[in-house]
C-alpha positions in Angstrom: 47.6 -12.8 27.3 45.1 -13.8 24.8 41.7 -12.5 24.7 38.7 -14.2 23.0 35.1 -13.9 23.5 32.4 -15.7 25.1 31.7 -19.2 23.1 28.2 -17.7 24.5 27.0 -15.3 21.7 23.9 -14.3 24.4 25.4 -14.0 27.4 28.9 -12.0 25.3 25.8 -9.8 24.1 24.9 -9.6 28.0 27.5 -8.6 29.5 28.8 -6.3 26.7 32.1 -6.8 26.4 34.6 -9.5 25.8 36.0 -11.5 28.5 39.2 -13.0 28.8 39.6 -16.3 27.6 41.2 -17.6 31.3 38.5 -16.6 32.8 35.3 -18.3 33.5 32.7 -16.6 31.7 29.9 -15.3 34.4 27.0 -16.4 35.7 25.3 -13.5 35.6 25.6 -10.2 33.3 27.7 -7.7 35.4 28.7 -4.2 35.1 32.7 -5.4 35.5 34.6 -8.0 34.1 37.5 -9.5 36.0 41.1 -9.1 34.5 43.6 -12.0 35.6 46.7 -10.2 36.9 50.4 -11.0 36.9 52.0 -12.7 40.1 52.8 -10.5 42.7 49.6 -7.9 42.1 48.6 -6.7 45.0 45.2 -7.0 44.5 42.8 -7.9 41.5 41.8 -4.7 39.0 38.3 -4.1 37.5 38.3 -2.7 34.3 34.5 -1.0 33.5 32.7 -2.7 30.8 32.8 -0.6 27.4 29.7 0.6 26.6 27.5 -1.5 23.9 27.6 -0.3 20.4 25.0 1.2 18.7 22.0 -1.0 18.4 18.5 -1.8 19.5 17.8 -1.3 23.1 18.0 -4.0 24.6 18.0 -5.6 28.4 18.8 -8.8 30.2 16.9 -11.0 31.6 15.4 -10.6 35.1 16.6 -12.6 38.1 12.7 -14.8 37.6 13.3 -14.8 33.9 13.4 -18.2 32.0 17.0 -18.2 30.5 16.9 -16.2 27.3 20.1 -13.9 27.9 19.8 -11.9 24.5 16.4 -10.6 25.7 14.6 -11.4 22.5 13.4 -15.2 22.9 16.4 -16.2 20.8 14.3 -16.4 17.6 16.6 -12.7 16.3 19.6 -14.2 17.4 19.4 -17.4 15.2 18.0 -15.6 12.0 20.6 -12.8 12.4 18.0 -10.3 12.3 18.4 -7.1 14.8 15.3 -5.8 16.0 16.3 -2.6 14.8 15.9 -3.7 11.3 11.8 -4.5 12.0 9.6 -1.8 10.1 7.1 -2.5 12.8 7.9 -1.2 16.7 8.6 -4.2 18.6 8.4 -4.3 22.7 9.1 -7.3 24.8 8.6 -7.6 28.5 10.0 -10.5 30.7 8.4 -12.9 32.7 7.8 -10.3 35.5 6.6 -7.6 33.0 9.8 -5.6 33.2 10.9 -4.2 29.2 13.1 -6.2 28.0 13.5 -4.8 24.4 12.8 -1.5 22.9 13.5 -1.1 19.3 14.1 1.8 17.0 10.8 2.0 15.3 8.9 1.5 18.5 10.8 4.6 20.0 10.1 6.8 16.8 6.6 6.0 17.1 6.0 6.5 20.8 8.2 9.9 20.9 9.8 8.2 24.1 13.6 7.3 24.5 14.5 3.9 24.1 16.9 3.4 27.2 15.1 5.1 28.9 12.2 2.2 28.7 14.4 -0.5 29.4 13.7 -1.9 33.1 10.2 -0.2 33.4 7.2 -1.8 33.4 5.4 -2.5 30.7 2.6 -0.1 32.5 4.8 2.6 32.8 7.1 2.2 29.1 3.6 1.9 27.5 0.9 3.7 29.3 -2.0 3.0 26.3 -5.3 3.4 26.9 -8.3 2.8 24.7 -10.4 5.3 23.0 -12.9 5.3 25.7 -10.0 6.6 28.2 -9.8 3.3 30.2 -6.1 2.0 30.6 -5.5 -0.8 28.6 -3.5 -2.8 30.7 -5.6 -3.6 33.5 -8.9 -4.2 31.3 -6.1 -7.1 29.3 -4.3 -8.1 32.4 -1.8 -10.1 30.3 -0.3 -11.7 33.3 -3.1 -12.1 35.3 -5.8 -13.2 33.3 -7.1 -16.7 31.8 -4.2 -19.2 31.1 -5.9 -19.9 27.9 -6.0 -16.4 26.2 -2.9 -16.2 23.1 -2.8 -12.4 23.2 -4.8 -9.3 21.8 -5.6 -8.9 18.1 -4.6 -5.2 16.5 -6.5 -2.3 17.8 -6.6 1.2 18.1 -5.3 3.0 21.4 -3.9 6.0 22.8 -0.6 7.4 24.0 -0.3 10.0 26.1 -1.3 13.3 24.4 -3.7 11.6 22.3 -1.7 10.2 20.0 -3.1 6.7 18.4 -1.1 3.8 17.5 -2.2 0.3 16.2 -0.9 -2.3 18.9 -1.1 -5.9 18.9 -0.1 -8.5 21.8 1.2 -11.8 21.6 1.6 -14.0 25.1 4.3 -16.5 25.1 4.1 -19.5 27.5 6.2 -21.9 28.5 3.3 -24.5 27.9 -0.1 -24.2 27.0 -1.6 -23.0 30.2 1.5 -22.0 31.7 2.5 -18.6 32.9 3.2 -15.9 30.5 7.2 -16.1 29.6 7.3 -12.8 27.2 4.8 -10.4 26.6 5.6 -9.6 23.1 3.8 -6.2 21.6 3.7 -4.8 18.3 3.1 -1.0 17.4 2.3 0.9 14.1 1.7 4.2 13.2 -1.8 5.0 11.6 -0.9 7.2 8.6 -1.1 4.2 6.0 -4.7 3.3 7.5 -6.1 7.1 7.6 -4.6 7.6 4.1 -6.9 4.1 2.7 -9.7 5.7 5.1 -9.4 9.4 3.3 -9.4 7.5 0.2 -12.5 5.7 0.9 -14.3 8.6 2.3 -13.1 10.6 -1.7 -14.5 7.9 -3.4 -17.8 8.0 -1.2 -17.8 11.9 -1.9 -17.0 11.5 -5.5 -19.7 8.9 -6.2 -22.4 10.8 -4.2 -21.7 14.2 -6.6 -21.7 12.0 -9.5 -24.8 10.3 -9.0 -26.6 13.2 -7.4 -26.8 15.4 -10.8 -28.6 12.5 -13.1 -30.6 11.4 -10.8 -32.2 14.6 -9.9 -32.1 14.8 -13.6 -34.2 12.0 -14.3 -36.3 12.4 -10.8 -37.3 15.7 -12.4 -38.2 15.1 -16.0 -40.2 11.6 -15.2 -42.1 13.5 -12.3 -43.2 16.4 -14.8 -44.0 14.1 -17.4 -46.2 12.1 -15.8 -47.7 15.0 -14.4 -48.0 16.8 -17.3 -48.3 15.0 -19.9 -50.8 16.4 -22.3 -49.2 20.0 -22.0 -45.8 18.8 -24.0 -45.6 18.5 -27.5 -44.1 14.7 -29.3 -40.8 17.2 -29.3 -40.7 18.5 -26.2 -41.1 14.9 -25.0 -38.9 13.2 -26.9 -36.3 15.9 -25.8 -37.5 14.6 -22.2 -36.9 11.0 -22.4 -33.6 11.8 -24.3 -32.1 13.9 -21.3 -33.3 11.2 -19.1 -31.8 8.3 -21.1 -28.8 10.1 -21.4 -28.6 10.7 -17.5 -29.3 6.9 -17.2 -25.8 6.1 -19.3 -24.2 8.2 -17.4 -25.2 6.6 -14.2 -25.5 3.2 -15.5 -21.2 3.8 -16.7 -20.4 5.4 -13.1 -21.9 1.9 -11.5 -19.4 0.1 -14.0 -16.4 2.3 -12.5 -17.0 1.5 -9.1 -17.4 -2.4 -10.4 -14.0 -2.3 -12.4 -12.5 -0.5 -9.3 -13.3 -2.9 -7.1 -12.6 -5.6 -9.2 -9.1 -4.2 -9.7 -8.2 -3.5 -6.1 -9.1 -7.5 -5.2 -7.4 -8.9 -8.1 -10.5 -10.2 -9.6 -10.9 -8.3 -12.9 -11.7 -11.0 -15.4 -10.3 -10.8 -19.1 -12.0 -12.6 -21.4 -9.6 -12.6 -24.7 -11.1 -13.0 -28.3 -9.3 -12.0 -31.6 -9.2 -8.2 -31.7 -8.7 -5.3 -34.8 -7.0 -3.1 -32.8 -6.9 -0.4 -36.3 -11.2 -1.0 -36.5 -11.3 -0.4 -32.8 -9.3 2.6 -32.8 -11.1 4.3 -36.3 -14.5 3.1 -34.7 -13.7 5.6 -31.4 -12.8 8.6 -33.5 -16.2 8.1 -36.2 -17.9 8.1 -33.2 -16.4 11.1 -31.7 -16.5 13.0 -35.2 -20.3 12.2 -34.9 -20.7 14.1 -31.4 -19.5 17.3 -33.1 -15.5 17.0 -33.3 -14.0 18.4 -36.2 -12.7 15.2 -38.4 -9.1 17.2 -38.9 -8.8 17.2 -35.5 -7.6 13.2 -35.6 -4.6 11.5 -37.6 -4.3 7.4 -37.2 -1.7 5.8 -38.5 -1.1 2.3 -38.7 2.1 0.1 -38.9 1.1 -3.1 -40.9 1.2 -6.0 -40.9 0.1 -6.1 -36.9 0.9 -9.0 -35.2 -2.4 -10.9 -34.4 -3.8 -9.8 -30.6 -6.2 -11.8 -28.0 -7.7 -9.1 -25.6 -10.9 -8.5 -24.5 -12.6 -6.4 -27.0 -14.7 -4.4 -24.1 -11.9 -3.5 -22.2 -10.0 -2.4 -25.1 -13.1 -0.1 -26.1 -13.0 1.3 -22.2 -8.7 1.9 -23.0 -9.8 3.4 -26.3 -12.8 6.0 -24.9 -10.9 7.0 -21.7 -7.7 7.9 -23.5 -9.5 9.6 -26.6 -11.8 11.3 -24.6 -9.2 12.5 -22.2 -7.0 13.8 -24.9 -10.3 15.5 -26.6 -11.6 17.0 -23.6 -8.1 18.1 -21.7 -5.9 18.6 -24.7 -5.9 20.9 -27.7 -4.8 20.8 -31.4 -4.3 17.3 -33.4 -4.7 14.2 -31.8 -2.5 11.1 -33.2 -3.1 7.9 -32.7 -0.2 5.6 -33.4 -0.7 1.8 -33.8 2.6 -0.1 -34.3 4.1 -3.5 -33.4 6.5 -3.8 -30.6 8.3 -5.3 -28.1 8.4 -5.1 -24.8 9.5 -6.3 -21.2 6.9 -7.8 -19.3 6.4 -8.3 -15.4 8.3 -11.3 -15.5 11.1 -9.0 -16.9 11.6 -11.3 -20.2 11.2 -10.1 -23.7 7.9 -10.8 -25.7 6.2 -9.0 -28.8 3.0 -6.8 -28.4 0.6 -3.8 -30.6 2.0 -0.1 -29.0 -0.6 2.3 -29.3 0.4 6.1 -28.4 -2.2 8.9 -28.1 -0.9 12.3 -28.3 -2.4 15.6 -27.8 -1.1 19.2 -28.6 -2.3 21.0 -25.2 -0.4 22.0 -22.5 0.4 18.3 -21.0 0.9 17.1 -17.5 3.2 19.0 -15.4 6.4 17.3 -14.6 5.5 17.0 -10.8 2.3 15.0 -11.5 3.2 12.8 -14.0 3.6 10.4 -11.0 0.0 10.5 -9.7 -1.7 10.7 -13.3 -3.0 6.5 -13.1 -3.9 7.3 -9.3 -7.3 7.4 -8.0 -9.2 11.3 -8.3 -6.4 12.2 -10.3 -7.9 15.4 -12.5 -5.7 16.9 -15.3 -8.1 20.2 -15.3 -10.9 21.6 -14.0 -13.2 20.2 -17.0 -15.4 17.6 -15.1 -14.8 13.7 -14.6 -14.6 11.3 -11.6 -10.9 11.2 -11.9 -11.0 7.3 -11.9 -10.8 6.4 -15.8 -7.3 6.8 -16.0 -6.7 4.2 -12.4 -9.4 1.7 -14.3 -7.4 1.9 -17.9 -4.0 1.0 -16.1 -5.8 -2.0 -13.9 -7.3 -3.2 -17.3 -3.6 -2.6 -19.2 -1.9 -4.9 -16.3 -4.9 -7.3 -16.3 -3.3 -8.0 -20.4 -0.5 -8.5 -18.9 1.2 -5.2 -20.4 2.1 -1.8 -19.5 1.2 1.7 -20.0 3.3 5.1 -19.0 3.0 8.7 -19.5 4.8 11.5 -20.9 5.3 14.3 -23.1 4.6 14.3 -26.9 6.6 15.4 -29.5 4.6 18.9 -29.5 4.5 19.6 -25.8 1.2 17.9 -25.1 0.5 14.8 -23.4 1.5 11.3 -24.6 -0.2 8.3 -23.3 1.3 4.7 -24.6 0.3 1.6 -23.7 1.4 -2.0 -25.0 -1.2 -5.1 -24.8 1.2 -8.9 -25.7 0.0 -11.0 -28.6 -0.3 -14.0 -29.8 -3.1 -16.3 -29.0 -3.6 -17.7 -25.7 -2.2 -20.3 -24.1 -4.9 -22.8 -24.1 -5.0 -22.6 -27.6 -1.2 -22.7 -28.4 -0.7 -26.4 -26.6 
């Protein structure tokens, strides 16, 4: 007797089992599947349909339902794509707004058992309501309401116990105005949305502290010297208007963070590249931080010539420069080195192109082996010793924006070791 299956991928998928290749396949998904017998039987045996294999949850179509036997509108079926294999929790309710399908992810975010779902009503599998308390299903009325509406943009609402999902609705119809065929409905968790929402609210936090101290700063000073003038000495006052002007950087740089930031996160930070001495940069930094009261011992450059020639904006690479020293100043201990050599490197394309490594190394105690990870992260703080924790976030934004790379690690004396690579070679609107 030879056995084949269905030439009906759908309705094989329906009835969940092969069927013999004498027999007719069925009309209908049914629980048995007739067995032709040998001559003589008595009477025609049933054998029970195996059970499906392990999969998404999904039903057959209703006896209203437009024919769609695989329960998910065909699109899965013809892209070979189980619903199971979505990230996002995908249910779909038939024409008479019985459950249809009931993936993985949609039952790991709803707590609820997937075939257990299956025949409900969409009412019943998903009993959402918004934040106000009001059930969500009767203020949408999918099947009932205006023939023109496409479905529900993403929203909060509630499960039962109060737990909050992000759902979405899409209404499919047979034509335009037609009755609703599927009522397809998307669910995510919120953790990625409160964890961009917590960040937010940090960065509001951390920019209110920064901006709080010079400002009451300079609020003060200006307020008692235009009260008071006469009473202060040329000394007293010039001390006065230095404090303030110093506040006034410090607020005036905190503003650029927040630009750069934002700048970095939309893709829009702009480079604009001119011939740069990375060497005069780099001894440039550390005159001026010999000049703010750091020992001159403390620093060794040295300097791989001949450089290659590099096209970077010489701003930015002053902002790389002063983060980076002033990190390894303020956080670090001992010598810091600063090592300028020509390279080579692997860009984001993943081919091979030449570029100026420059490694800054301190002698403190270094980052610990389970941040290393989180160091070009936003708020990231090596120590207790002040800063927005945002300089390092900026330095790799403005690294990438070059087109090269930066990484962490441990120097050769158990401090820190910060390394980043910038390409060279003029650009390519000068080249051609």
């Amino acid at each position: 007797m030879t056995v084949g299956t269905n030439s009906s991928p759908g309705a094989a998928k329906a009835a969940g089992a092969p069927v013999l290749a004498t027999v007719p396949p069925p009309a209908a998904p049914a629980a048995r599947v007739p067995v032709q017998q040998p001559q003589g039987a008595s009477a025609p045996q049933t054998l029970p349909a195996p059970a499906s294999p392990v999969g998404p949850a999904v039903a057959g179509p209703g006896p209203d339902a437009p024919e769609d036997p695989d329960g998910h509108g065909g699109e899965y079926a013809a892209l070979g794509i189980d619903p199971d294999d979505l990230p996002d929790g995908l249910v779909i309710a038939d024409a008479t707004g019985r459950v249809i399908c009931f993936n993985s992810a949609a039952a790991r975010i709803t707590a609820l058992v997937a075939g257990e779902a299956l025949g409900l009503g969409i009412e019943r599998a998903l009993p959402l309501e918004d934040l106000e308390g009001r059930r969500w299903w009767a203020l949408t009325d999918p099947y009932g309401g205006l023939a023109t509406r496409r479905g529900q943009p993403e929203r909060n609402l509630l499960l039962p116990g109060g737990r909050e999902v992000l759902v979405s609705a899409r209404y499919v119809r047979t034509h335009p105005k037609g009755p609703v065929r599927r009522l397809v409905v998307t669910l995510r968790g919120t953790e990625a949305r409160r964890r961009t929402e917590r960040s937010h609210a940090e960065l509001i936090a951390t920019v209110a502290h920064e901006l709080r101290s010079p400002l009451t700063s300079v609020k003060g000073f200006t307020a008692t010297l235009l009260a008071k003038w006469e009473r202060f000495t040329d000394d007293q006052k010039r001390l006065m208007l230095e404090t303030v002007d110093a506040d006034a950087n410090r607020v005036t740089r905190l503003i650029a963070e927040l630009l750069d930031i934002s700048r970095i996160d939309s893709g829009r930070l702009e480079v604009r590249r001119q011939p740069v001495d990375i060497s005069t940069a780099v001894g440039r930094h550390v005159q001026a931080l010999t000049a703010n009261g750091q020992a001159p011992e403390r620093f060794l450059v040295s300097v791989s010539r001949p450089l290659p020639d590099l096209w970077a904006d010489p701003d930015k690479i002053d902002q790389i420069l002063g983060n980076l020293l002033e990190n390894a100043v303020r956080h670090g201990e001992g010598t810091v080195t600063i090592d300028v050599t020509p390279t080579s490197f692997a860009n984001a394309a993943g081919k091979t192109e030449k570029g100026t490594a420059v490694t800054v190394t301190d002698e403190g105690p270094g980052i610990p082996e389970e941040s290393m990870g989180r160091v070009f992260t936003r708020f990231w703080r090596g120590s207790k010793r002040g800063g927005t924790g945002l300089g390092l976030y900026i330095v790799k934004g403005i690294v990438e924006a070059h087109g090269g790379t930066i990484k962490v690690g441990r120097g050769p004396g158990g401090g820190a070791e910060f390394r980043f690579i910038l390409p060279v070679g003029a650009p390519a609107y000068l080249t051609q």
